[in-house]
C-alpha positions in Angstrom: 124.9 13.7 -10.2 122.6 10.6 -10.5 119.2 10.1 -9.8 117.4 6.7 -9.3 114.1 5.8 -9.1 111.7 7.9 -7.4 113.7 10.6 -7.4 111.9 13.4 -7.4 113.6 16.2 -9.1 112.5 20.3 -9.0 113.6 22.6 -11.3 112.6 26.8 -10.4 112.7 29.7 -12.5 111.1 32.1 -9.1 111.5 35.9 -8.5 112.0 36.7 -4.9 109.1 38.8 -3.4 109.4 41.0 -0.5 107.2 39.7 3.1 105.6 41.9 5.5 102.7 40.8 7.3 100.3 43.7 7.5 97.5 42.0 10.0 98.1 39.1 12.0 94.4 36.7 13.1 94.3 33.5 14.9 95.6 30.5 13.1 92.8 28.2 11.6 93.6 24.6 11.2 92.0 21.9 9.1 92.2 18.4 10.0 91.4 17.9 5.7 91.0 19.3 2.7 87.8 20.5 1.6 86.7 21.0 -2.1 87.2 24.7 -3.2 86.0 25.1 -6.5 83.9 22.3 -7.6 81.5 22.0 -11.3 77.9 22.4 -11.3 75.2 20.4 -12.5 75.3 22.8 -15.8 79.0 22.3 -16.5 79.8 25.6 -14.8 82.6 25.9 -12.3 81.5 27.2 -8.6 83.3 28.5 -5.7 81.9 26.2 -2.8 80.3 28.2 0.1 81.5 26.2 2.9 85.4 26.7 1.7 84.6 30.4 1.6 83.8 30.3 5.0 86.8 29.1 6.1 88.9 31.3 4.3 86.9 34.4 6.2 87.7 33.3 9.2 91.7 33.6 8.1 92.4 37.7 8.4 96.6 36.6 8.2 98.6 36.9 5.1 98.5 33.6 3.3 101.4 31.6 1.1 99.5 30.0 -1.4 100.9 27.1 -3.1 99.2 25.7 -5.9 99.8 22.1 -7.4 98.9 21.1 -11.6 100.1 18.6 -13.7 98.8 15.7 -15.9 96.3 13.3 -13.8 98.5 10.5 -12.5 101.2 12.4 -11.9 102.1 12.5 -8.4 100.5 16.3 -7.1 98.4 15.0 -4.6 101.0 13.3 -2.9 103.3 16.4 -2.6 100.6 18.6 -1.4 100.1 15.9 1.3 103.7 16.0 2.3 103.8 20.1 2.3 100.8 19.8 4.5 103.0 17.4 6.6 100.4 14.4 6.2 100.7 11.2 5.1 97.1 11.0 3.8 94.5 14.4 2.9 94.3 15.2 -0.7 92.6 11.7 -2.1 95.2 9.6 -4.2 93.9 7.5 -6.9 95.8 4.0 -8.5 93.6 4.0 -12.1 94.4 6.0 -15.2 91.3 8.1 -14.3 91.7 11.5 -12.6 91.3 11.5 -8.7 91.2 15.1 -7.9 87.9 17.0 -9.2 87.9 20.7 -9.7 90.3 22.6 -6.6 90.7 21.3 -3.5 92.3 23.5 -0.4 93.5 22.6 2.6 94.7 25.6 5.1 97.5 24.9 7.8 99.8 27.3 9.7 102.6 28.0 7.6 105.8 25.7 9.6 108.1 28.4 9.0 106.7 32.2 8.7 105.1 33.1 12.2 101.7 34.8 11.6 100.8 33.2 8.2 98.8 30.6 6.9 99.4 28.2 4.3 97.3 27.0 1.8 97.4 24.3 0.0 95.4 24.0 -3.5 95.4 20.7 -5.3 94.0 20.9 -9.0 92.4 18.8 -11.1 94.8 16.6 -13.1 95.2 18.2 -17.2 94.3 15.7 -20.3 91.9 13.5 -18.9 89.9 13.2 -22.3 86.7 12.3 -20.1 86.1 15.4 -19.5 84.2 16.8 -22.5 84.9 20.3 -22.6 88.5 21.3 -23.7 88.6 24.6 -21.9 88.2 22.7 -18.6 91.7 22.3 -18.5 92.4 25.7 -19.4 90.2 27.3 -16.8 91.5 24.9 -13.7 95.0 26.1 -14.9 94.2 29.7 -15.0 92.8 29.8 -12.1 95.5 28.2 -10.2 98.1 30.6 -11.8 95.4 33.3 -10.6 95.3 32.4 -7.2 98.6 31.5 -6.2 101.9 33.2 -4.9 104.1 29.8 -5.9 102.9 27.5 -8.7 104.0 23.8 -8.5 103.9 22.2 -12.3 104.6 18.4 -11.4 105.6 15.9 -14.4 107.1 12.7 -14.5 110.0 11.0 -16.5 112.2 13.8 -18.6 111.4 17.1 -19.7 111.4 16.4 -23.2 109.6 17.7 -26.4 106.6 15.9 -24.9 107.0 17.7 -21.7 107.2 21.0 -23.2 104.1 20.4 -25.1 102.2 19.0 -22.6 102.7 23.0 -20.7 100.8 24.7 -23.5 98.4 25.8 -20.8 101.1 28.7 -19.9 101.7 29.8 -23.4 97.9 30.4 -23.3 97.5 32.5 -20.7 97.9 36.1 -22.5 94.2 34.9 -24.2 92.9 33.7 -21.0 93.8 36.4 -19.0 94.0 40.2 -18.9 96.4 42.4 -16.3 94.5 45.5 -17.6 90.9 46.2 -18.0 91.4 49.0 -20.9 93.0 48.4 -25.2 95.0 51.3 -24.1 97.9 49.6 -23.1 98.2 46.0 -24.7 98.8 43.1 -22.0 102.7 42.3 -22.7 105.3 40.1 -21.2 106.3 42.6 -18.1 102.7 43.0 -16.9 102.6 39.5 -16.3 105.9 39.2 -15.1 103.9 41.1 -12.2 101.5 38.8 -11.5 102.7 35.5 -12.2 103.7 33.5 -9.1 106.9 31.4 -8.3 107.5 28.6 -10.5 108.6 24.8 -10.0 108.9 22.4 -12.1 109.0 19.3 -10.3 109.9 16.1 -12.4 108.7 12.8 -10.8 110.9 9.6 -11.3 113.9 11.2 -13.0 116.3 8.5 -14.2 118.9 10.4 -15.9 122.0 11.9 -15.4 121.7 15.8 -14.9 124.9 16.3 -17.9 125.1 18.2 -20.8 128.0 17.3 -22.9 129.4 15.4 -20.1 129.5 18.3 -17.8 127.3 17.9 -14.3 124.7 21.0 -14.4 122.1 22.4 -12.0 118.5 21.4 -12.1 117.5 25.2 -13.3 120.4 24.5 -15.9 118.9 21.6 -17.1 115.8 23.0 -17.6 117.1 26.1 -19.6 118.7 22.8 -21.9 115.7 20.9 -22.5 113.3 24.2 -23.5 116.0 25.0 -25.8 115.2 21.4 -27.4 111.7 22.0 -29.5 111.6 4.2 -15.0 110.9 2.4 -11.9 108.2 4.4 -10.4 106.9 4.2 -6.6 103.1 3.1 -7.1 100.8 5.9 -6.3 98.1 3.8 -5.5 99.9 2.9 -2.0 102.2 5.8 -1.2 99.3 6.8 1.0 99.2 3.6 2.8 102.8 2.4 2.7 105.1 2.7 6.3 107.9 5.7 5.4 110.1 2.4 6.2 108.7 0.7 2.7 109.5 4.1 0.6 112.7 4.5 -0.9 114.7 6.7 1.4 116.3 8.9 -1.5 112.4 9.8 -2.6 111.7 10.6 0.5 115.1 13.0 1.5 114.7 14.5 -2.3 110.6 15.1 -1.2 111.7 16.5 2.1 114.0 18.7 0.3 111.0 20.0 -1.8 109.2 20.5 1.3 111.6 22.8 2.5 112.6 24.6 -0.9 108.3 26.1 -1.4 108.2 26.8 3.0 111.8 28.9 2.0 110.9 30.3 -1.4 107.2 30.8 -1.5 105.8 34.6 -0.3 103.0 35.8 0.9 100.2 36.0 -2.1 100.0 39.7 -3.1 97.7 41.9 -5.3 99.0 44.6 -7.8 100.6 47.4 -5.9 101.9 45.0 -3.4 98.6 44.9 -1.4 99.3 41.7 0.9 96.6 38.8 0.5 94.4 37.6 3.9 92.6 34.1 3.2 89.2 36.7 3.1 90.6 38.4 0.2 91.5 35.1 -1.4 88.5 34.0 -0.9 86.7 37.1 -2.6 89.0 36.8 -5.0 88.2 33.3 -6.1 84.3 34.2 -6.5 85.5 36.8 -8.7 87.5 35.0 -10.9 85.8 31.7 -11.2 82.2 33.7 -11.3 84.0 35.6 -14.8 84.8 32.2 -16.1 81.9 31.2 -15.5 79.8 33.9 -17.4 82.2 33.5 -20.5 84.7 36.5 -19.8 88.0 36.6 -19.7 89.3 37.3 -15.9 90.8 40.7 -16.2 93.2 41.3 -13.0 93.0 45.0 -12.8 89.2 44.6 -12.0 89.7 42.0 -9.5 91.5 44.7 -7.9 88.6 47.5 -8.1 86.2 44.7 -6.8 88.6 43.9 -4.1 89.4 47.3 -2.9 85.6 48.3 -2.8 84.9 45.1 -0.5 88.2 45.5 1.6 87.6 48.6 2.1 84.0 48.9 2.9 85.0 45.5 5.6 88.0 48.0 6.8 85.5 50.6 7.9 83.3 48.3 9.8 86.6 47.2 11.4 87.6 50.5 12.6 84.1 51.3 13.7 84.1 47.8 15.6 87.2 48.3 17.2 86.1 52.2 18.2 82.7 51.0 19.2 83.9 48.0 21.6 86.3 50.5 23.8 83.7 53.1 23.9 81.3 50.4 25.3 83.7 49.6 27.9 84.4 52.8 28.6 80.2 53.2 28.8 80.2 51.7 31.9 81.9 53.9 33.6 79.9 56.9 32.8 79.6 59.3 34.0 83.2 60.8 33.8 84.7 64.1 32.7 84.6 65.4 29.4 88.3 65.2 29.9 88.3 61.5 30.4 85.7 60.7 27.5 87.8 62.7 24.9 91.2 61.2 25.6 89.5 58.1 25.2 87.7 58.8 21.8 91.3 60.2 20.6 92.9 56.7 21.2 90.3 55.0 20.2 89.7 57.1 17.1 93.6 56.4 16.2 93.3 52.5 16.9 90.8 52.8 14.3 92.1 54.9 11.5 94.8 52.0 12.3 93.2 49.4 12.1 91.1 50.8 8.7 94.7 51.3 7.2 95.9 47.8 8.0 93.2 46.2 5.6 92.3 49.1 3.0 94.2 49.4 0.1 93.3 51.7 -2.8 91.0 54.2 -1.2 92.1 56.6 -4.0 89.5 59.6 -3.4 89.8 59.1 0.4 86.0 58.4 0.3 86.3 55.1 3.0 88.5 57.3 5.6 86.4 60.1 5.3 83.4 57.5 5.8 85.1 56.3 9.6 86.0 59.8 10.3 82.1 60.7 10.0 80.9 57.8 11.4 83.4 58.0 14.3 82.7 61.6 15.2 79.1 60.8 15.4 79.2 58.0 17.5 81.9 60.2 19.8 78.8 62.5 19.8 76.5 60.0 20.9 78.2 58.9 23.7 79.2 62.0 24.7 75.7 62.8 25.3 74.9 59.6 27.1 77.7 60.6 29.0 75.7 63.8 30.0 73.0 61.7 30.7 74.4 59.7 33.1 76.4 62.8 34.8 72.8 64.3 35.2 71.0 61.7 36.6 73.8 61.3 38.9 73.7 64.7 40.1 69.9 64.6 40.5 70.3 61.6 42.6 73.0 63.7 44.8 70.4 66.1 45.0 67.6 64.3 45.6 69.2 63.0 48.7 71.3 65.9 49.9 67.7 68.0 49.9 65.3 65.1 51.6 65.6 66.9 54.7 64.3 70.1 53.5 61.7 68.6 51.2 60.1 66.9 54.5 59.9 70.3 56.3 58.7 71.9 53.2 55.9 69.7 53.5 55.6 69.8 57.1 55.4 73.8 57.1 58.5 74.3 59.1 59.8 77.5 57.2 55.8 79.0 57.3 57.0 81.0 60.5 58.4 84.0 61.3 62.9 84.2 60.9 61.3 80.2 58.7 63.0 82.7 55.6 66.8 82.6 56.7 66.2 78.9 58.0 65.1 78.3 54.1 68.2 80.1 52.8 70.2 78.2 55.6 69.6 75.3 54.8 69.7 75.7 51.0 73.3 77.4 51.2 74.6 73.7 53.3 72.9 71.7 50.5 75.0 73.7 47.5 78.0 73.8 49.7 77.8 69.9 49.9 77.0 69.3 46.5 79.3 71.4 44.9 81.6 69.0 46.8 80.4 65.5 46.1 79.7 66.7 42.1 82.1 69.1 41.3 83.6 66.9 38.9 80.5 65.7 37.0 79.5 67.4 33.6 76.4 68.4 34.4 76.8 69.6 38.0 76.4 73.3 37.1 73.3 72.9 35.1 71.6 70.6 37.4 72.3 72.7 40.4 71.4 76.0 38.0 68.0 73.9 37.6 67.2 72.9 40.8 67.8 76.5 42.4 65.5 77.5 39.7 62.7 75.6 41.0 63.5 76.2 44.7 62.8 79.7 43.9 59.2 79.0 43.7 59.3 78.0 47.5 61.8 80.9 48.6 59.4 83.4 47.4 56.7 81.8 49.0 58.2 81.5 52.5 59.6 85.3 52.0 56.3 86.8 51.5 54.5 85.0 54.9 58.0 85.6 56.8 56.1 88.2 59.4 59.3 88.6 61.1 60.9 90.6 58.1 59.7 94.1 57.6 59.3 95.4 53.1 62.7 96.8 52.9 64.1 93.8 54.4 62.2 91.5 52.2 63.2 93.3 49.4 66.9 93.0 50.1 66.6 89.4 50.9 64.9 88.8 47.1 67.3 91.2 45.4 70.2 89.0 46.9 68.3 85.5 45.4 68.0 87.2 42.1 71.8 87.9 41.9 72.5 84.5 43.4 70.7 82.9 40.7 72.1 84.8 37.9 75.6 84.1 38.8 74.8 80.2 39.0 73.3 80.7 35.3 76.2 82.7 34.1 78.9 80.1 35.9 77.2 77.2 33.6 77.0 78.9 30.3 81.3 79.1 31.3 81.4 75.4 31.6 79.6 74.7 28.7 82.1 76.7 26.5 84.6 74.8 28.7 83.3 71.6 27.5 83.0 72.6 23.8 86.5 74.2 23.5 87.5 71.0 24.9 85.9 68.3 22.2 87.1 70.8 19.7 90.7 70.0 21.3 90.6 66.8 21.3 89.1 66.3 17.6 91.6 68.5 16.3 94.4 66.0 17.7 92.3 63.0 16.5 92.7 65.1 12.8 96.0 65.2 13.6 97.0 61.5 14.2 95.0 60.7 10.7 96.7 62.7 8.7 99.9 60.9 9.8 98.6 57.4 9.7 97.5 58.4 6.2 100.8 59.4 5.4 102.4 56.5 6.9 100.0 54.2 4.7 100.6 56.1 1.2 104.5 55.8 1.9 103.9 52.0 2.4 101.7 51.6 -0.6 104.6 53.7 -2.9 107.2 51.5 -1.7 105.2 48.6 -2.3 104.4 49.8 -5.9 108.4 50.7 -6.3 109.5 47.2 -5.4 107.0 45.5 -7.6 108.5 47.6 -10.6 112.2 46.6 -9.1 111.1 43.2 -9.5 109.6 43.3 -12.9 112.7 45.1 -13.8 115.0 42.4 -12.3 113.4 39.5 -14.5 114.1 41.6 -17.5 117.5 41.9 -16.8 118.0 38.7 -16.4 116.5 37.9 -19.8 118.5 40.5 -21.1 121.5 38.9 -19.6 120.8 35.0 -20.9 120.0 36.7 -24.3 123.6 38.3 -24.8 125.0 35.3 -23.7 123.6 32.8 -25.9 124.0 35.7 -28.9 120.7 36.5 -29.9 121.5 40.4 -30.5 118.4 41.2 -32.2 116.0 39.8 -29.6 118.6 41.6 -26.6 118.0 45.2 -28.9 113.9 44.9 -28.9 114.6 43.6 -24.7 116.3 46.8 -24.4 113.5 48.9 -26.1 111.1 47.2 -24.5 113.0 48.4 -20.4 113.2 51.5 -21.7 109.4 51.7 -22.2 108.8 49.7 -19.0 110.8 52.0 -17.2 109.2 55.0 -18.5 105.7 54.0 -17.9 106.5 53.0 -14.6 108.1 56.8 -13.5 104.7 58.2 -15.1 102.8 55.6 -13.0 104.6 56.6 -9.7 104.5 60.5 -10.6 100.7 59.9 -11.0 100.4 57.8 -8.0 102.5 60.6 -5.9 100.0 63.7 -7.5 96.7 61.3 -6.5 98.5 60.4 -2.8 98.8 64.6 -2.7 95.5 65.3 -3.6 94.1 63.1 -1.2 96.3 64.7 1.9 95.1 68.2 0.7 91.3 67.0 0.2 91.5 65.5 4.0 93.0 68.9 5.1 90.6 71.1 3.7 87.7 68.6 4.9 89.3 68.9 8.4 89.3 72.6 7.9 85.7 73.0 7.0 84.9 71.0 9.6 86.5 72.9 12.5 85.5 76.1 10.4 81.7 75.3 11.3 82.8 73.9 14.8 84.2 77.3 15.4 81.1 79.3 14.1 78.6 76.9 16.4 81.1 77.9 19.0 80.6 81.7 18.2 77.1 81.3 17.9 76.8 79.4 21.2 79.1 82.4 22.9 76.8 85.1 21.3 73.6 84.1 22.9 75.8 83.1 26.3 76.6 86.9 26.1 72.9 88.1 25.0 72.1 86.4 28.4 74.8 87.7 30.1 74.3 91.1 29.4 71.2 91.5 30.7 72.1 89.6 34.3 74.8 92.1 34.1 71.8 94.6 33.9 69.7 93.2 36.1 72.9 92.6 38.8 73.7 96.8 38.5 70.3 97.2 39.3 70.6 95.4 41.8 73.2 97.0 43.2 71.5 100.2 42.9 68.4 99.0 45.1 70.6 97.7 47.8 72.5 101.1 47.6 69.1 102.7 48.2 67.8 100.7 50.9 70.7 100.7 53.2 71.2 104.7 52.0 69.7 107.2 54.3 67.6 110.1 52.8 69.0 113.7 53.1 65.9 115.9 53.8 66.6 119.4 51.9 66.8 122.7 54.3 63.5 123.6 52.5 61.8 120.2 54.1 64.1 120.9 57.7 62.2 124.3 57.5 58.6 123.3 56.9 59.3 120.6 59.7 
């Protein structure tokens, strides 16, 4: 195979990555790049604010591909193309560096529905002009640090020079840390976890891919020339040039480029497989470049902490969000049954535990759920009373007009007559019948109507005691009988409010219910994730094992095998640890749950102990009742002593 000028030829050495998009946002576009990380007046390197905002808006998983390279190599050019521009990322014709710090530019991804691609163009390596010599080092770590696929664009041959000139990856064990503690020294498989896809693209390749005559893969060439310790288009018009002007085997080997990073580049992901949103990468950006910045050396696993504490605390306010929108809607409608309010607050309260799970990661003592579920319950609580609220002023209303009538004749004097008594009760026996029926289904209907024969009462006695028509024992029957009716209407709404509370206690022990299985769901999700990242840690070791046995380096294949022996046993402890933290959590949640319910249940016995310490004594007062009925409608029976005497 021959290549001629222009050519541009990619060599990979990648590890495929599993792809699951966890939430999915609408799609933001840019019509250009922006500047991402930029250098401040003191020399310092700065996230820019306005790039952050764009990435917050982004809540999809994003591919991030990340271009470096000497200046005047070619990377802007292919960025434009994998944006599918001509023009974007600024090109530049003199032997100074264009590009200035890290530039983004964010475009739906052409091939992975629901994702977003961004696009990070670096600041070209070895431009002596720029003074300090960890610059480079910094722009290079951060692009490794940020990235899922990492493009390293050269020109000419990989020779010596080549290799040389991509000292910046032999640095990065000093320039980064995968784990916060000395405990366990940063070694070749914990970076193997982190580090993202790699390309080597060569620009203008004018030799044929042989070794010893034999035609060989681009990856096999490369394996060649690290072993081993032109006619270029002019990049000062690519930019401007008609496709028609451009060699037509640069641009079908560029196309093919194109394709190979939209095929072979994954979603960026976090340790334990935690998928990437562009607000995480943009979090995650301040955090690294902020480290630089103040002289320390980025250190992943606290990335992560910072991360999860700031994902997770957002992930609550999303599940509150989502909870308190549909309870708003469902607001105005009030009022409604308890019924209706609790089924509601159940699927609302599982959309969001959902909707908390989607963007938490690493809520290891459970603290964030248990947050929601607090938060949650109170708000249920809230709007359960505003519920009750509403149901009573609707009932009121009902009242107020179903007992206008009898208000006016109250005033008028109507019932201040003789028989005006049983016209009273009359008319107040129609006004119950009919509001039973128009609010029978309203929360409140019970206590409203309790309330408002309370205060009628006044009036009935009133009208009882100037009724002339009604002799003393049959006054006295008719109050006896209002007493009785007014204690049953007390005692039928203490039995619809323990109606009401067994019911919320229902519905939040379902609401328990559908956590605990979301949690389990998630914890299942984030051990697989944890298991394939191992898998794949594990694969590129074999593969090293493999190429060492074949080119016969024994000793360095017997410390390889040592060294998966120890992987693989620190990795079984990890997941063992992981499955006893995942356990404690469940049974934490459960006993929380528990306690909960527990003093649910004891307001509940509470509430039923003074229902009864009320009832008890309307069952009292209702026997004696009873009895003074029985004596006024019971004849006497004169002794034959008082027959005598008469």
């Amino acid at each position: 195979m021959h290549t001629s000028a222009g050519y541009i030829q990619f060599v990979t050495n990648s590890v495929s990555i599993g792809f699951k998009i966890c939430s999915v946002g609408p799609p933001v576009t840019m019509d250009k790049p922006v500047c991402f990380i930029d250098t401040d007046s003191d020399g310092k390197l700065c996230v820019q604010q306005s790039a952050l905002q764009i990435l917050q808006q982004i809540q999809q998983p994003v591919v991030v591909v990340a271009v470096v390279g000497l200046y005047r190599t070619g990377k802007s050019y292919l960025m434009n193309r994998l944006a599918g521009k001509q023009t974007g990322f600024a090109l530049g014709s003199t032997i100074e560096s264009k590009t200035k710090g890290i530039w983004m530019w964010c475009v739906p991804h052409p091939t992975k529905a629901g994702t977003t691609l961004v696009l990070l163009d670096t600041e070209g390596l070895g431009d002596v002009d720029k003074g300090d010599p960890k610059h480079d080092t910094n722009i290079f770590c951060l692009a490794v640090l940020l990235s899922s696929t990492l493009v390293y664009n050269s020109r000419g041959t990989i020779d010596n020079k080549a290799i040389m000139d991509l000292q910046y990856v032999t640095d990065l064990t000093e320039c980064i840390k995968v784990k916060s503690s000395d405990e366990d020294a940063d070694d070749l498989s914990n970076f193997v976890k982190f580090f993202p896809t790699f390309i080597w693209a060569v620009r203008d390749f004018t030799l044929e891919l042989k070794i010893d005559d034999k035609d060989v893969t681009e990856d096999e060439y490369l394996d060649f020339a690290l072993k081993m310790k032109h006619a270029p288009e002019k990049m000062s018009c690519l930019e401007s040039l008609d496709v028609a002007a451009i060699s037509s085997e640069f641009l079908k080997v560029t196309d093919h480029f194109c394709k190979f990073v939209f095929r072979d580049s994954s979603v960026k992901r976090l340790k334990d497989g935690y998928t990437v949103t562009g607000s995480v990468l943009g979090h995650l950006a301040k955090t690294y470049v902020d480290t630089i910045s103040s002289g320390s050396v980025p250190c992943l696993e606290n990335a992560v902490i910072a991360m999860a504490m700031i994902e997770n605390e957002a992930a609550v306010k999303v599940g509150l969000q989502v909870y308190q929108s549909g309870m708003e809607k469902l607001k105005d409608s009030f009022p409604l049954e308890l019924k209706a309010v609790s089924s509601k607050h159940q699927d609302l309260s599982s959309t969001a535990t959902q909707a908390f799970m989607k963007r938490s990661f690493r809520d290891t003592e459970g603290e964030y759920l248990k947050s929601l579920e607090e938060q949650t319950v109170k708000l249920f609580d809230g709007y359960v009373c505003q519920n009750e609220q509403a149901s009573k002023k609707q009932c009121e209303k009902i009242l107020s007009s179903l007992s206008a009538p009898m208000m006016k004749k109250l005033k008028q004097g109507f019932y201040t007559k003789p028989g005006g008594y049983d016209l009273f009760c009359k008319d107040l026996e129609v006004i119950g019948k009919k509001y039973n029926s128009q609010a029978k289904k309203q929360v409140k209907a019970k206590d409203v109507l309790d309330e408002f024969l309370k205060q009628k009462s006044v009036d009935s006695k009133a009208i009882l005691q100037v009724d002339k028509k009604l002799t003393v024992k049959e006054k006295k029957i008719r109050e006896e009988k209002e007493k009785a009716a007014l204690l049953k209407q007390e005692i039928e709404a203490n039995k619809e409010k323990q109606r009401q509370l067994e019911e919320k206690m229902e519905a939040e022990r379902q609401s328990n219910e559908e956590r605990m299985r979301q949690m389990e769901e998630k914890m299942d999700e984030e051990m697989r994730l944890q298991r394939e990242e191992a898998e794949r840690a594990m694969d590129s070791k074999l593969r090293e094992l493999a190429d060492l046995m074949q080119k016969g380096f024994k000793e360095k294949a017997d410390r390889m095998r040592q060294e998966m022996r120890e992987f693989k046993r620190r990795t079984a402890e990890a997941e063992n640890n992981r499955a006893k933290e995942f356990a404690l959590i469940l049974e934490n949640a459960k006993r929380r749950h528990e306690e909960e319910m527990a003093l649910m249940m004891q307001n509940h016995r509470e509430q039923m102990m003074e229902m009864r310490s009320t009832e008890n004594p309307m069952a009292r007062i209702m026997q004696h009742h009873k009895e003074q009925m029985m004596a006024i409608f019971t004849p006497r029976v004169h002794s034959p002593e008082e027959c005598c005497i008469s």
